[in-house]
Structures are given as C-alpha cells and as structure tokens.
MDAnalysis code that builds the backbone (N, CA, C; Angstrom):
import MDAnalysis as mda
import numpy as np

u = mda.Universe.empty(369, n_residues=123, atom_resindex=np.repeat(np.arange(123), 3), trajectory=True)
u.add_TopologyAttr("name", ["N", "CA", "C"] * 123)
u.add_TopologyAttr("resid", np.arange(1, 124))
u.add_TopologyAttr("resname", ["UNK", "UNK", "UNK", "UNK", "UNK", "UNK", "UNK", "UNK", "UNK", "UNK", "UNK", "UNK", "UNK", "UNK", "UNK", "UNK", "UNK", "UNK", "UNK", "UNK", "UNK", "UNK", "UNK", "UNK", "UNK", "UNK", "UNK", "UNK", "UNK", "UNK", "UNK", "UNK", "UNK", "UNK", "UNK", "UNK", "UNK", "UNK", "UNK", "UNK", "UNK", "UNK", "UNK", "UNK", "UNK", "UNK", "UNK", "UNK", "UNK", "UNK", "UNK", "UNK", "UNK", "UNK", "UNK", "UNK", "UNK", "UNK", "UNK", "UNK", "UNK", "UNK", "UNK", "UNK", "UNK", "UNK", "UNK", "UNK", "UNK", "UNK", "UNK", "UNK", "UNK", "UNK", "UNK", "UNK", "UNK", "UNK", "UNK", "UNK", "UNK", "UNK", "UNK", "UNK", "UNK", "UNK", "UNK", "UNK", "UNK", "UNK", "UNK", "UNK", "UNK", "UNK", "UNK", "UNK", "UNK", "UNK", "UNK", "UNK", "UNK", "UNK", "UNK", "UNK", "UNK", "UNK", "UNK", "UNK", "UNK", "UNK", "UNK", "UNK", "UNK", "UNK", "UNK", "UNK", "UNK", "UNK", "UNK", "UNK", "UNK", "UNK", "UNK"])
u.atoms.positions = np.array([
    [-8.444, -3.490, -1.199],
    [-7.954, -2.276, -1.819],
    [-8.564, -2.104, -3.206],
    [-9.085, -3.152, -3.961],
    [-9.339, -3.488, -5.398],
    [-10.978, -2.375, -5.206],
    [-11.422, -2.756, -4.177],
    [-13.028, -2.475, -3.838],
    [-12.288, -0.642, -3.474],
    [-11.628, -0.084, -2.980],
    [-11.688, 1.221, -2.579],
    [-10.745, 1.823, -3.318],
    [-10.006, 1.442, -4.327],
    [-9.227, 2.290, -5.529],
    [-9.631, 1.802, -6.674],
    [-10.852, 1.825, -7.493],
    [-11.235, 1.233, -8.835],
    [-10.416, 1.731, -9.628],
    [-10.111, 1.080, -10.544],
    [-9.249, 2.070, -11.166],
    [-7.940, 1.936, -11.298],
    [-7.592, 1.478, -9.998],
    [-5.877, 1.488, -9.895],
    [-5.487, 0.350, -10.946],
    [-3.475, 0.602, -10.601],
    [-3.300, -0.143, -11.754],
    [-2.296, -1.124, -10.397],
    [-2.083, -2.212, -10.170],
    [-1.244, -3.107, -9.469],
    [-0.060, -3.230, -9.430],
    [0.951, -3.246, -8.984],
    [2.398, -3.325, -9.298],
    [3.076, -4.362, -8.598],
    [3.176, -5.665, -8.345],
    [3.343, -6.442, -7.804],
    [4.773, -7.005, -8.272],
    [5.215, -6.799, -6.497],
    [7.189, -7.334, -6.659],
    [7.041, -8.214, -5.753],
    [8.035, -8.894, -6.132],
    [8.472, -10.125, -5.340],
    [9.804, -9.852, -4.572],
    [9.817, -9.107, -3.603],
    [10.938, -9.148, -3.160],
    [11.545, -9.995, -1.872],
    [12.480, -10.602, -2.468],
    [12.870, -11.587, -1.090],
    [11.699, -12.161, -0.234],
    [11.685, -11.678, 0.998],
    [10.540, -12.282, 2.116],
    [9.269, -11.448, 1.958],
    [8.965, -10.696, 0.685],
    [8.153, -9.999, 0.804],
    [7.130, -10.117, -0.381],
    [5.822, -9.896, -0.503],
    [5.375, -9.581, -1.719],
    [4.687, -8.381, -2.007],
    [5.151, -7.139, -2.170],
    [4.588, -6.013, -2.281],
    [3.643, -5.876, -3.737],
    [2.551, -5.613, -3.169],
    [1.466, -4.887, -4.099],
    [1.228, -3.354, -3.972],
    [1.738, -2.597, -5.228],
    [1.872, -1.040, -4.838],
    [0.816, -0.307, -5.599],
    [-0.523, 0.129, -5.553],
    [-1.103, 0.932, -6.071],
    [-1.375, 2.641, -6.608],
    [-1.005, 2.480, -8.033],
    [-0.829, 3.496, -8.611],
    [-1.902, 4.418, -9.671],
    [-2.186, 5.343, -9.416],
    [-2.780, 5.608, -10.553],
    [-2.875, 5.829, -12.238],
    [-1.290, 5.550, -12.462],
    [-1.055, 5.638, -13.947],
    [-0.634, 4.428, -14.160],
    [0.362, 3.547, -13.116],
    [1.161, 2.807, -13.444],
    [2.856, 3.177, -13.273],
    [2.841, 4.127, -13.046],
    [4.126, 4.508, -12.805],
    [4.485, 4.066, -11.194],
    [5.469, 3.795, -10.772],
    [6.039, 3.177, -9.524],
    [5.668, 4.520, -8.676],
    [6.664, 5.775, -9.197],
    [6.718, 6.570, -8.514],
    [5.695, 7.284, -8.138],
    [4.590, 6.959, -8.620],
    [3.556, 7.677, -8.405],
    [2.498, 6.937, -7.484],
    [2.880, 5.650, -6.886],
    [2.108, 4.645, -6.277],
    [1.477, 5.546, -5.323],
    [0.305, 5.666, -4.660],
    [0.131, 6.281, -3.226],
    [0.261, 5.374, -2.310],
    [-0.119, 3.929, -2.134],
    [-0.344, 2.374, -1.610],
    [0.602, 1.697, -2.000],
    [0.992, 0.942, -0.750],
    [1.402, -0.450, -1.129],
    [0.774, -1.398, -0.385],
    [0.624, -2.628, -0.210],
    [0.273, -3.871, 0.808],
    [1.739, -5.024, 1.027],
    [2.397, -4.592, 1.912],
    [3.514, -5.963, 1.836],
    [2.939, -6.583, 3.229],
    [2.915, -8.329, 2.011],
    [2.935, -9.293, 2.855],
    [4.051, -10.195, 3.126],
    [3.968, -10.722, 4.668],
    [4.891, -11.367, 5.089],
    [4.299, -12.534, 5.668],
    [5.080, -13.399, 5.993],
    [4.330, -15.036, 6.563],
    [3.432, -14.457, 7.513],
    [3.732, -13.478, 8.362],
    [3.654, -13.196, 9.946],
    [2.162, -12.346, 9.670],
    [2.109, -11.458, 9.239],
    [1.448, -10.018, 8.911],
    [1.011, -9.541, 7.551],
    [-0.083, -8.427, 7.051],
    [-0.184, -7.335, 6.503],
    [0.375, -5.828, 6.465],
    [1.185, -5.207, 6.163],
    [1.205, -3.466, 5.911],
    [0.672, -2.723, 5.029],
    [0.033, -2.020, 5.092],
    [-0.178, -1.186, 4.849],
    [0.531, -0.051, 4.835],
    [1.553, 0.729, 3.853],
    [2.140, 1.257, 3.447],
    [1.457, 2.634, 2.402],
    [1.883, 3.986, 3.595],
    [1.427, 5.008, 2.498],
    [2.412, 5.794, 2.533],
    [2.481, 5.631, 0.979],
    [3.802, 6.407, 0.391],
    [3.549, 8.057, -0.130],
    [4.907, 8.296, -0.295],
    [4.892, 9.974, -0.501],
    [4.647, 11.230, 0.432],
    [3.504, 10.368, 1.007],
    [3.148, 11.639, 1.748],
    [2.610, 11.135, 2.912],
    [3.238, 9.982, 3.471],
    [2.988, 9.585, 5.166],
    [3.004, 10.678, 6.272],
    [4.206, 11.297, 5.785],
    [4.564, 12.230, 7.560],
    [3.385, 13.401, 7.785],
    [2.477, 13.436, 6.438],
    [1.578, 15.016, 6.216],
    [0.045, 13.669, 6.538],
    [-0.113, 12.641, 6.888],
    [-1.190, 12.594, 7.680],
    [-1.340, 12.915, 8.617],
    [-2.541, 13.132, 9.021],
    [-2.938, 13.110, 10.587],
    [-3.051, 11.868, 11.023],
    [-3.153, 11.593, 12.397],
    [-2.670, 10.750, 13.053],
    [-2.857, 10.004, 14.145],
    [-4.288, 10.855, 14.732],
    [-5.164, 10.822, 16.237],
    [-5.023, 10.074, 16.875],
    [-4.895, 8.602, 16.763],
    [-4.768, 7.472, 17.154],
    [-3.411, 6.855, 17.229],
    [-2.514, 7.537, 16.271],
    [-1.079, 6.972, 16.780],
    [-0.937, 5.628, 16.120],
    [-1.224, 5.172, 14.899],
    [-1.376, 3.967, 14.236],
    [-0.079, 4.098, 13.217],
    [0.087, 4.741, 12.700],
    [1.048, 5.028, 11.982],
    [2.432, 4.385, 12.477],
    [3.415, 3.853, 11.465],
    [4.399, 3.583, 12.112],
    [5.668, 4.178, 11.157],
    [7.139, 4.366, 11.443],
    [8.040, 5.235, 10.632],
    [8.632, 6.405, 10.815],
    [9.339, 6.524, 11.043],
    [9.971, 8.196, 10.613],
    [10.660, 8.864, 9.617],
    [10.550, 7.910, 8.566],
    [11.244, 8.513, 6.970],
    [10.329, 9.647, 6.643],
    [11.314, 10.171, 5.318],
    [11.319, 11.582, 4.873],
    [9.352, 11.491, 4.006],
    [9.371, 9.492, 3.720],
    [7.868, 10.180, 2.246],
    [7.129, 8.996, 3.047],
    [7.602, 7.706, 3.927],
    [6.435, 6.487, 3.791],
    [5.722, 6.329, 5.178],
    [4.954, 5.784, 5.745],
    [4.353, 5.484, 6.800],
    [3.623, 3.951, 7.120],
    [3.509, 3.735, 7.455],
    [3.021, 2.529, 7.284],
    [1.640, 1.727, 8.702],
    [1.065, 0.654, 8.966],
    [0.320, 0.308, 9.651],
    [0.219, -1.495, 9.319],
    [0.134, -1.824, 10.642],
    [0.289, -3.345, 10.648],
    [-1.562, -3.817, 10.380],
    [-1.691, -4.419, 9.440],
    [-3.102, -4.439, 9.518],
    [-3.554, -6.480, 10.085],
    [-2.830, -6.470, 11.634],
    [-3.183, -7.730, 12.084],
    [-4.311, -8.686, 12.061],
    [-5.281, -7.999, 12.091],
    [-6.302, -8.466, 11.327],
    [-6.768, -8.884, 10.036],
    [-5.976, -8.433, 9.769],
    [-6.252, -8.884, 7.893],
    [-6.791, -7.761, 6.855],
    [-8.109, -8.280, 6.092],
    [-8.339, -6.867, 5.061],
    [-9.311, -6.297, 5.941],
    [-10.211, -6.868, 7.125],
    [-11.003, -6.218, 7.973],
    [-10.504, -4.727, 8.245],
    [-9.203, -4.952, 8.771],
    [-8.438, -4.124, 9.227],
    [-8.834, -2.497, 8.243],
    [-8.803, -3.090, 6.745],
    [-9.074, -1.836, 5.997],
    [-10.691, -1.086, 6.586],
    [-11.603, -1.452, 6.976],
    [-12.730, -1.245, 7.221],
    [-13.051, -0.238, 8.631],
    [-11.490, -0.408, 9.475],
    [-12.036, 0.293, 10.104],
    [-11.794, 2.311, 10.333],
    [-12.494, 2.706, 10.862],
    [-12.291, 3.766, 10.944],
    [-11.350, 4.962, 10.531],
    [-10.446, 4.531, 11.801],
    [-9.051, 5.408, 11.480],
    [-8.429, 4.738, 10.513],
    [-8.193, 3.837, 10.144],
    [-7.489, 3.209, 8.422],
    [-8.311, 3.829, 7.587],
    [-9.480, 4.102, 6.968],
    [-10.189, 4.637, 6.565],
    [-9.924, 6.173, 5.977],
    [-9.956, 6.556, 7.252],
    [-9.815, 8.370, 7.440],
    [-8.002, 8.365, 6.942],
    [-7.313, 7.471, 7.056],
    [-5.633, 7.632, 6.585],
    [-5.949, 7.623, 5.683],
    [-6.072, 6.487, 4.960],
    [-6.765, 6.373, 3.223],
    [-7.003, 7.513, 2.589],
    [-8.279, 8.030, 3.091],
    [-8.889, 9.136, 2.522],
    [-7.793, 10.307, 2.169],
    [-7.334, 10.414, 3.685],
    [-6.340, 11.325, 3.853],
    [-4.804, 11.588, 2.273],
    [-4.478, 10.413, 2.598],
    [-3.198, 9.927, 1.438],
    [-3.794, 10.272, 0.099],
    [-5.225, 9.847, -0.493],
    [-5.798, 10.408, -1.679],
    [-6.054, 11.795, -1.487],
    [-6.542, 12.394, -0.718],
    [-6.815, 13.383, -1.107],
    [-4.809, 14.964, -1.047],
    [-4.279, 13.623, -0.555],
    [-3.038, 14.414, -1.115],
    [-2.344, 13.822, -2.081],
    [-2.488, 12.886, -3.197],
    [-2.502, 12.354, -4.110],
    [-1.898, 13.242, -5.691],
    [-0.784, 13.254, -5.892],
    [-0.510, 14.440, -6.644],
    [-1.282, 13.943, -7.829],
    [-1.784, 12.410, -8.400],
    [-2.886, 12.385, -9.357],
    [-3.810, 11.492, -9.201],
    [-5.049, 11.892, -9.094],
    [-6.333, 10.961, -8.676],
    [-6.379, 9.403, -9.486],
    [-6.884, 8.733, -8.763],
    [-7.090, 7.652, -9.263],
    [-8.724, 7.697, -9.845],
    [-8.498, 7.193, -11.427],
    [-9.752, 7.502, -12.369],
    [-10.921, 6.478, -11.836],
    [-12.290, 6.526, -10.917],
    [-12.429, 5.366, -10.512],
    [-13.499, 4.461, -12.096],
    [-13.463, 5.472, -13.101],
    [-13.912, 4.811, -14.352],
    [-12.946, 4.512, -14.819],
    [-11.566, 4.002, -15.196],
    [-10.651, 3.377, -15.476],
    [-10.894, 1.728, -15.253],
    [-10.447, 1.024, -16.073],
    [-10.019, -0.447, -15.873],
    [-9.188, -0.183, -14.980],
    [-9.187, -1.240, -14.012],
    [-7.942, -0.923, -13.622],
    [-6.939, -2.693, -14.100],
    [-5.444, -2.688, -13.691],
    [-4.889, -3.792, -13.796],
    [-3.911, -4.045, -13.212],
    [-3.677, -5.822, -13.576],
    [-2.670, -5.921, -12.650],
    [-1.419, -6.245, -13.208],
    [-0.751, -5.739, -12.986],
    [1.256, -5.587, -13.463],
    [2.088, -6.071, -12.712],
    [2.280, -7.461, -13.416],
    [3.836, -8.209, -12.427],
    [5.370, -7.554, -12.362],
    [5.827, -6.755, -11.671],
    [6.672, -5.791, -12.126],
    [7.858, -6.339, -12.350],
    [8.977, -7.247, -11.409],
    [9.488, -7.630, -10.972],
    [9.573, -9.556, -10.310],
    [10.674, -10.212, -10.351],
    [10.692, -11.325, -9.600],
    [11.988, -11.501, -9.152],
    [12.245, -11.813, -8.139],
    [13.667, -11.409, -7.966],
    [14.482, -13.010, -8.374],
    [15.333, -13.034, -8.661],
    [16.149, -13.787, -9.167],
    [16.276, -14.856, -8.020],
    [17.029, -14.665, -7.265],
    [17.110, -15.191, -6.191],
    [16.171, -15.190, -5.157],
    [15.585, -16.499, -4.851],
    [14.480, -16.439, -4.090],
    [14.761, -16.924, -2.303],
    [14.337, -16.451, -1.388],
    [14.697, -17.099, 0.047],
    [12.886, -17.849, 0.351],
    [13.253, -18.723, 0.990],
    [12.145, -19.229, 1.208],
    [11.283, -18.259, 2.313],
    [10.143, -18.687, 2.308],
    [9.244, -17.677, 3.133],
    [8.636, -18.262, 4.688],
    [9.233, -18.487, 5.176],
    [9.031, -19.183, 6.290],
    [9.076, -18.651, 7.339],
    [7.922, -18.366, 8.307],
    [8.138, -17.934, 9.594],
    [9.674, -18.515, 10.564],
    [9.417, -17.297, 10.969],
    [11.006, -17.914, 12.105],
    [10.638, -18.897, 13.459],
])
C-alpha cells in the first residue's frame, strides 16, 4: 500500500485480535479511504466511505454496511497486484473526498493500543 498511496499518512490500532493499518490522506481517521486488518488467519482489505458506490464485476467485495466494503486478500500483498483489486483501488480514490498528495512525506502514526490485550492465536 506504501508503494501505491505515497504520501499517505498510517494510522495504526491495535485492536484486540486485530491490527488495523488505516490510510489517510491528512491524517485524520475520518478521512481514511484504506484500511489493512490483520489477523493470525488472513489480510483485509478494507474500503471505507464509499464501498457500496464501487463497482464490482467480479463479486470480490464483501459487506453490506451503509460506508465499508472489504476483500480477503489470501494471498497476501500479491493479492494487491491483481487486477480487479487494482481497478477497486483506483475506484475508492478516485471517489476520495481528498486526494492523497503523492509529493507528500508520508508517515506513520501509532494511534491507539488497547489496554487490554487478548492473545493472537489462531483457533
């Protein structure tokens, strides 16, 4: 994601069984377009705000909330490379209510750690 949003700024939570990395263009949460939560098991790929207004050809998408969408990327970061992940991507920026500067530094921001930790262990 570092290689196809220059620029961005990182937002990294620790939540419970999860470690979400949410990419934003100012830094503001709410404005993230991306997230990546990892789990022991998997990758997601998470596009926020404006999931339900992608297209969809392939049926990769997973969700029915009002703003997020998401995609299991089982493969790993390959997964970002291909095609239809690609064309979603594109898609989610170019409805992006603010571009990501790709001449910006970008950085990374520990946002959060949650207090209470569960161990991370496959079931």
């Amino acid at each position: 994601m570092k290689k196809r949003l220059p620029g961005a700024i990182e937002l990294v939570y620790d939540n419970w069984n999860w470690l979400v990395v949410g990419y934003s263009p100012n830094g503001k949460p709410s404005l993230a377009v991306f997230s990546l939560v990892a789990t022991p098991k998997w990758v997601t790929l998470c596009f926020l705000l404006n999931g339900p207004r992608l297209k969809d050809p392939q049926k990769l998408l997973n969700g029915s909330g009002k703003r997020v969408r998401s995609v299991h990327l089982l493969g790993g970061a390959k997964d970002l490379e291909k095609p239809a992940i690609r064309a979603l991507i594109d898609q989610a920026l170019e409805l992006a209510a603010f571009p990501f500067d790709a001449k910006a530094k970008g950085k990374l921001v520990i946002q959060s750690i949650s207090a209470k930790q569960r161990w991370r262990r496959p079931a």
